[in-house]
C-alpha positions in Angstrom: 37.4 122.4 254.6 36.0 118.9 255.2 39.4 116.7 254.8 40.9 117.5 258.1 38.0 116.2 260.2 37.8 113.4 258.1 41.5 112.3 258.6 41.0 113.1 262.6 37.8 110.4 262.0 39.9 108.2 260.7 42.8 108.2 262.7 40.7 108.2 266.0 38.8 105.2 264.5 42.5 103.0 263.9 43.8 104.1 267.1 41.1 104.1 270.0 43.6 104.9 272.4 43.3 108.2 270.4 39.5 109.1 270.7 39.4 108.3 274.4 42.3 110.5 275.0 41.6 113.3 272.1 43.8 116.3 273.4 46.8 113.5 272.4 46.0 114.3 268.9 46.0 117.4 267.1 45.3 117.7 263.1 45.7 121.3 262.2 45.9 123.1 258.6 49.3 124.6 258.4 51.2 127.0 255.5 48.0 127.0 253.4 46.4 128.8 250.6 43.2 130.0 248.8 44.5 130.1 245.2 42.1 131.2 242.7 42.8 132.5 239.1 39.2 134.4 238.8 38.8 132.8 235.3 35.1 133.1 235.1 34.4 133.0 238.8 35.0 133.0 242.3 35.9 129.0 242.7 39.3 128.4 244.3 41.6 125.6 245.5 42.2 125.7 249.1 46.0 124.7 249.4 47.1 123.5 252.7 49.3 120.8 254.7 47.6 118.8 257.1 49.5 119.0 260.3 49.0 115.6 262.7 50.5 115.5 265.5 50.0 112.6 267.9 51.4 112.8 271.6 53.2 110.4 274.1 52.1 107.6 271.5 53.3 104.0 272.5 51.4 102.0 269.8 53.0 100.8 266.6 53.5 103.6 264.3 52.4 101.2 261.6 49.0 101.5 262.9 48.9 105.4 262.3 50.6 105.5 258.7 49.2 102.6 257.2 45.5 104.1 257.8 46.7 107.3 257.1 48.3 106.1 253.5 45.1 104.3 252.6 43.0 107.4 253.3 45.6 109.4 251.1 44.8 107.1 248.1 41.0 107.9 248.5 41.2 111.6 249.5 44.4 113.0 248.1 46.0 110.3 245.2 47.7 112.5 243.7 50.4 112.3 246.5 50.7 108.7 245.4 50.9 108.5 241.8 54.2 110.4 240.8 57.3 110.2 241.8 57.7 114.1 242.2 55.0 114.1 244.7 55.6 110.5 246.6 59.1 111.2 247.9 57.5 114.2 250.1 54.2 113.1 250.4 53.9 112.1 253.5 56.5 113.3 255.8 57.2 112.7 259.7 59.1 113.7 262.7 59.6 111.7 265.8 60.6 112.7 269.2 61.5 110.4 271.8 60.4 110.6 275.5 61.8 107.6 277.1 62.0 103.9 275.9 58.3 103.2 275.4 56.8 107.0 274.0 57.1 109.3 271.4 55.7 112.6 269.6 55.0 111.9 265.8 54.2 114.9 263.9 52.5 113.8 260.2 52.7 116.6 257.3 49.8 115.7 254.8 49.7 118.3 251.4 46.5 118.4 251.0 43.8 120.3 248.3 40.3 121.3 248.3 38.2 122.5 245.8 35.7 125.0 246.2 33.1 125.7 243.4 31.2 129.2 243.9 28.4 129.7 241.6 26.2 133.0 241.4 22.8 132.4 242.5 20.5 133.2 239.3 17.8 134.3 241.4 19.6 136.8 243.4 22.5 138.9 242.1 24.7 139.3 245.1 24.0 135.4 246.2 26.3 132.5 245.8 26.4 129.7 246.2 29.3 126.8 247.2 30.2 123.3 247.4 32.9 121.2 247.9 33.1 118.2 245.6 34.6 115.4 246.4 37.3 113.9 245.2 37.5 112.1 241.3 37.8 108.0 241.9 41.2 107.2 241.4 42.4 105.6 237.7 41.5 101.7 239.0 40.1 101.9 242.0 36.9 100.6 242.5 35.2 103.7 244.6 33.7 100.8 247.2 33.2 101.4 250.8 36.2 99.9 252.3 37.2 97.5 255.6 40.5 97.5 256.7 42.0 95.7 259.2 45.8 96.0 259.7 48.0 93.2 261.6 51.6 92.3 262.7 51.8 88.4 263.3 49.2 87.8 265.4 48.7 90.9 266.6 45.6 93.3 265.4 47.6 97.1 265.5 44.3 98.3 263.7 40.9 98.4 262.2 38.9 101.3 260.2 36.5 102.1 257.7 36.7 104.2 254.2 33.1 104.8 252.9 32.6 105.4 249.4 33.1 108.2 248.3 29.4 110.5 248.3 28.8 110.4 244.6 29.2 107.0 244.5 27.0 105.5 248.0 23.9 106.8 246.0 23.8 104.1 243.7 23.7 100.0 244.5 26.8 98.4 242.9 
């Protein structure tokens, strides 16, 4: 599974605070699933709800769900197109600790695909990769810059690279 460290990435890059202190923030894979219908193979779908958790945080939360929402519409649009699936995409929890901190647990539903092809020069061998993600409808697959403010105030800054079929050719 390659989406979890690549939300951790992310989340570390828009919140420093983060990477220097990275026992403050746990992604996990919770409730998940290998579902695979063996129609002509051994691919599957991993199934699986990225569990963020993010401790004694004083930032501005916008600076955690903003990134994380723009990384959804890459990685996971899906969650963002429907109605069915946008009223529980992204869900959250906060705890209070005092007047300045909080615990913010993040639920992502996330999928994976996983193609397993035999190896055709070895009958026991397979072989398996992870594609990434289809472009979404519209968007233009670019590596991306983001900077988030309030007012004046920069709350964060992060990078969403294009996605790997895409960086091998100049646009």
């Amino acid at each position: 599974m390659w989406k979890l460290p690549s939300l951790r990435r992310l989340i570390e890059t828009a919140v420093p605070e983060l990477a220097r202190d990275p026992e403050r923030l746990i992604v996990m894979a919770a409730d998940g699933q290998a579902v695979s219908t063996l129609a002509g193979g051994l691919s599957f779908e991993y199934r699986y709800t990225a569990a963020i958790t993010v401790l004694d945080y004083t930032g501005h939360t916008d600076a955690l769900f903003v990134p994380i929402l723009a990384w959804v519409r890459v990685h996971q649009s899906e969650l963002l197109d429907s109605p069915a699936t946008q009223d529980r995409g992204v869900e959250f929890l906060v705890e209070h600790l005092n007047t300045a901190a909080v615990d913010i647990g993040i639920r992502v539903p996330l999928t994976e695909r996983a193609i397993v092809r035999p190896d055709q020069a070895h009958p026991t061998r397979f072989h398996v990769t992870h594609p990434a993600e289809p472009c979404h409808p519209g968007g233009q697959c670019l590596p991306e810059h983001w900077e988030l403010w309030l007012k004046d105030q920069k709350l964060a800054e992060w990078d969403i690279a294009a996605p790997p079929e895409r960086a091998r050719f100049a646009l």
